[in-house]
N, C-alpha and C positions, 0 to 999 in steps of 0.2 A: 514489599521489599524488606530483606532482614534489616535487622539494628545494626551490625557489621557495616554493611553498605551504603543503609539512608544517612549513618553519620560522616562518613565522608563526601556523601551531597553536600550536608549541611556544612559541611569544614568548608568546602569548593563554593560554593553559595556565597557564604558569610568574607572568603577573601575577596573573593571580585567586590562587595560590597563595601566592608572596611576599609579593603587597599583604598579604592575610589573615595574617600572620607578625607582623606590627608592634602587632596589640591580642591577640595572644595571649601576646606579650612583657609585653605591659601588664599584660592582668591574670593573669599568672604571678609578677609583681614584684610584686603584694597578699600573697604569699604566702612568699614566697622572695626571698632575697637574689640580685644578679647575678653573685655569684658561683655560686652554686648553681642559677641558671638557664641562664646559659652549660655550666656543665660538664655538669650534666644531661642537657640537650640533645644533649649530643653524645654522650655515655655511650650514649642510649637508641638515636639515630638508628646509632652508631657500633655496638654489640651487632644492631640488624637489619639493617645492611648487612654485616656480615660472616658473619650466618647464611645468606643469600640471596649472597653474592658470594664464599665462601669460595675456591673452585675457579679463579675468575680471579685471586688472590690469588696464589696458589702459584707461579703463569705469570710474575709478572714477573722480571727483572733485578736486576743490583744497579746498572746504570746506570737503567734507570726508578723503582727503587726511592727514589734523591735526590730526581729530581724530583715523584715523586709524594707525598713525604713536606714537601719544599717546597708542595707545591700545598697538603698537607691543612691545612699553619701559616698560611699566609698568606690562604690563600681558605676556611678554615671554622673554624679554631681560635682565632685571635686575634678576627676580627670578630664570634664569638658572645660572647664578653663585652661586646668596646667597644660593640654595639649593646643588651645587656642595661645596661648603666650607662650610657650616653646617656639613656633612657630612664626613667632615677629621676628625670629633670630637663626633660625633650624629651615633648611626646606623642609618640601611635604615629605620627599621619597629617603631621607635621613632620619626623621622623625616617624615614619612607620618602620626602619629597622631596628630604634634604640626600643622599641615598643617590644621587641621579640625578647627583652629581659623578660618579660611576664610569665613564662611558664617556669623556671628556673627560679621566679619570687613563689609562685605557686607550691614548689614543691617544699622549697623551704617553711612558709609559713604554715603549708596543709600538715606538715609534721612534726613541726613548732608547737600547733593550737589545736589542730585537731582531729590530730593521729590516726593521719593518713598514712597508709604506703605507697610505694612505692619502689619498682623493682632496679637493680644494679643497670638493666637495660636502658631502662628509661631515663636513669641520672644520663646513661653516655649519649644520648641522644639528644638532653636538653644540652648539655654541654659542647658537640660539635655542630648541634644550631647556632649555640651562642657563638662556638667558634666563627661561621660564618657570618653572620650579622657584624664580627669583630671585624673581621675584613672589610666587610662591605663599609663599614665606619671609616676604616684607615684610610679605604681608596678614594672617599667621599672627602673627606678632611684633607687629601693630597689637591684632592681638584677645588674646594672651597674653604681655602685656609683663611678667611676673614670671616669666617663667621665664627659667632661667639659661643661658643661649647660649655659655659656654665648653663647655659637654658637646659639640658640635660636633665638638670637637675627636677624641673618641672614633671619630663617624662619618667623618668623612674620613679617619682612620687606616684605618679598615674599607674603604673607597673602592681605598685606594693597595692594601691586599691585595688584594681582588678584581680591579682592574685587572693585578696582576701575576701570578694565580693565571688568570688569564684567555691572560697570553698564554704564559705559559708551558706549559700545557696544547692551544694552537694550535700551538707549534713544536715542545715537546720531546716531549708526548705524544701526539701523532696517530695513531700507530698502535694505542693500545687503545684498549678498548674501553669505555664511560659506566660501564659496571659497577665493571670493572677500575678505574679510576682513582679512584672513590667508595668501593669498598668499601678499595685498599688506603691512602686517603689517613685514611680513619678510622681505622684501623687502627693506623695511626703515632700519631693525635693520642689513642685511646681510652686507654689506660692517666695520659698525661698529666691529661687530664681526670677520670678517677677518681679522681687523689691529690687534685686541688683539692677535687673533691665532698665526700671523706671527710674534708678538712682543714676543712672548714667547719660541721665538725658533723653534716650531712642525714642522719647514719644514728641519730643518737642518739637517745632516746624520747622526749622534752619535743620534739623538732621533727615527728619522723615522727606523735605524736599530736596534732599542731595542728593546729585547726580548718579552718586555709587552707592544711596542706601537700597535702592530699590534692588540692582542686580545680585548686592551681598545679601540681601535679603530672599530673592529666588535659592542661593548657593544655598545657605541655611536651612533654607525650607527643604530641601531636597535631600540637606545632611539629615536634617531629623526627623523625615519621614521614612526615609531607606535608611539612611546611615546608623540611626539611632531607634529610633521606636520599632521597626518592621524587623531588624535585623536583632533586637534586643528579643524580641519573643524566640527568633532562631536560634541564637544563644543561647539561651536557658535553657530550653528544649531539648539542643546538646550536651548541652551539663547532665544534665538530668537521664539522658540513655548512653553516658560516656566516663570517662573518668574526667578527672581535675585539670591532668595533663593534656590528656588528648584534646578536650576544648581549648585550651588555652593555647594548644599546638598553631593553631588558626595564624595566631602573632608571627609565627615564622614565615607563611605562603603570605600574607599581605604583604608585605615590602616586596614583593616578586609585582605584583598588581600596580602599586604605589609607583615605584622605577619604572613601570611601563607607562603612567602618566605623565611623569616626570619627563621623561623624556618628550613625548606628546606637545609639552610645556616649554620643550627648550632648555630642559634641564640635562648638565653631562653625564656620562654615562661609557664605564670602561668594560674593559673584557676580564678585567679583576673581578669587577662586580660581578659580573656574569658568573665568575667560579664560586663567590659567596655565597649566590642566591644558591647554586647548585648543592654548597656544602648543607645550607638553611634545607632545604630538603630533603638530604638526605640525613640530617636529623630526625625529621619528623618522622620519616617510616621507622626509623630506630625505634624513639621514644615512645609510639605505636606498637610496635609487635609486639603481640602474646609471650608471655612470659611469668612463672609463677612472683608473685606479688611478696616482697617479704614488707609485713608489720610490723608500722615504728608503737613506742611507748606511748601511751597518752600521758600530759603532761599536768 
């Protein structure tokens, strides 16, 4: 299969998987604190990426070894809490739309630091994604106006890492390989995430014999074997035969996935939304199409 084609597999792939990430956050937080669901999460996905990637492990550098220890803070360590605590306040399927800043942080900082282009096409395409994702926000905030919209602030913090895990991973790490870079960036963050887990109690007997530790704990596991580690190698892998843009494009088709949980869940759902996901869309073919690249200054 061309690279043209296999990477919109992987874009179609990676939404059903993502989208799906956002009501298994949800109802993991019925059971578990966000602290204890971030760290989890990554303890679990970070123990089976290092049984399956040990051997690419050993290969790297002590110059890949920064970046890819940068990669694992900024694009899976911090954003697994700020999106687990967004969401004691945010539903699922409103919190994978504020998620679609991410390619729009992408391109700003990919040209910021490290002088990426990017064509007049592709601004207009992240920008009437955003447009739609903005809708999709308003009509969502019409339907749940009690909820508390400084958690936000959580999710675009999440944004700014992934935009930067994004391009740092196109410039400094292109030569390993999706494995390599997954298995050694958990690696870095796995012990971190185990002091949180254990400082919060989850191993103690009153939490591990609660009724909802056990079911939030299948949710978990499920998040960070698909959600997280299986889906992190597909990632990278499209970084890596794609541009900056185009992977991060993903952000905009998840909220389509997410809203169809959502609803699933009992969550509202208008025919406004309906035209945002559409506008979200027809973003991405935008910011997609062939078009000569014009090169910003490196800074």
């Amino acid at each position: 299969m061309e690279k043209d084609n296999i990477k919109w597999v992987y874009l179609i792939l990676l939404s059903i998987i993502w989208g799906s990430s956002f009501i298994l956050i949800k109802k993991a937080l019925v059971g578990l604190t966000p602290l204890q669901v971030g760290s989890l999460r990554i303890v679990i996905a970070g123990v089976f990426l290092f049984i399956i990637g040990f051997k690419r492990i050993r290969k790297l550098n002590k110059y890949q070894w920064k970046w890819v220890a940068i990669a694992g803070f900024l694009g899976t360590f911090f954003p697994a809490f700020f999106f687990a605590f967004a969401q004691t306040e945010i539903d699922s399927a409103i919190t994978s739309i504020l998620n679609a800043t991410t390619p729009i942080m992408t391109l700003i900082f990919g040209a910021l630091f490290f002088a990426i282009g990017f064509s007049k096409r592709q601004l207009w395409g992240v920008l009437i994604g955003l447009a739609g994702c903005l809708l999709l926000i308003w009509q969502s905030a019409d339907i749940n106006p009690n909820q508390n919209y400084w958690y936000v602030l959580f999710i675009f913090m999440a944004t700014v890492g992934y935009a930067m895990n994004v391009n740092v991973i196109k410039t400094r790490l292109q030569e390993l390989t999706p494995l390599g870079i997954s298995a050694g960036s958990f690696f870095v963050i796995l012990i971190p995430a185990l002091i949180i887990l254990i400082s919060t109690g989850f191993f103690k007997a009153e939490t591990l014999q609660s009724p909802g530790t056990l079911n939030a704990a299948g949710y978990i596991a499920l998040l960070a074997i698909f959600g997280t580690a299986l889906a992190l190698l597909v990632f990278n892998k499209l970084i890596q035969i794609s541009t900056p843009v185009f992977s991060t494009s993903v952000t905009y088709t998840i909220p389509i996935v997410a809203l169809l949980w959502g609803i699933i869940d009992g969550e509202q759902f208008s025919f406004m939304q309906l035209i945002g996901g559409g506008i979200i869309l027809a973003g991405v073919v935008l910011a997609n199409s062939k078009k000569r690249i014009r090169k910003t200054a490196p800074v």
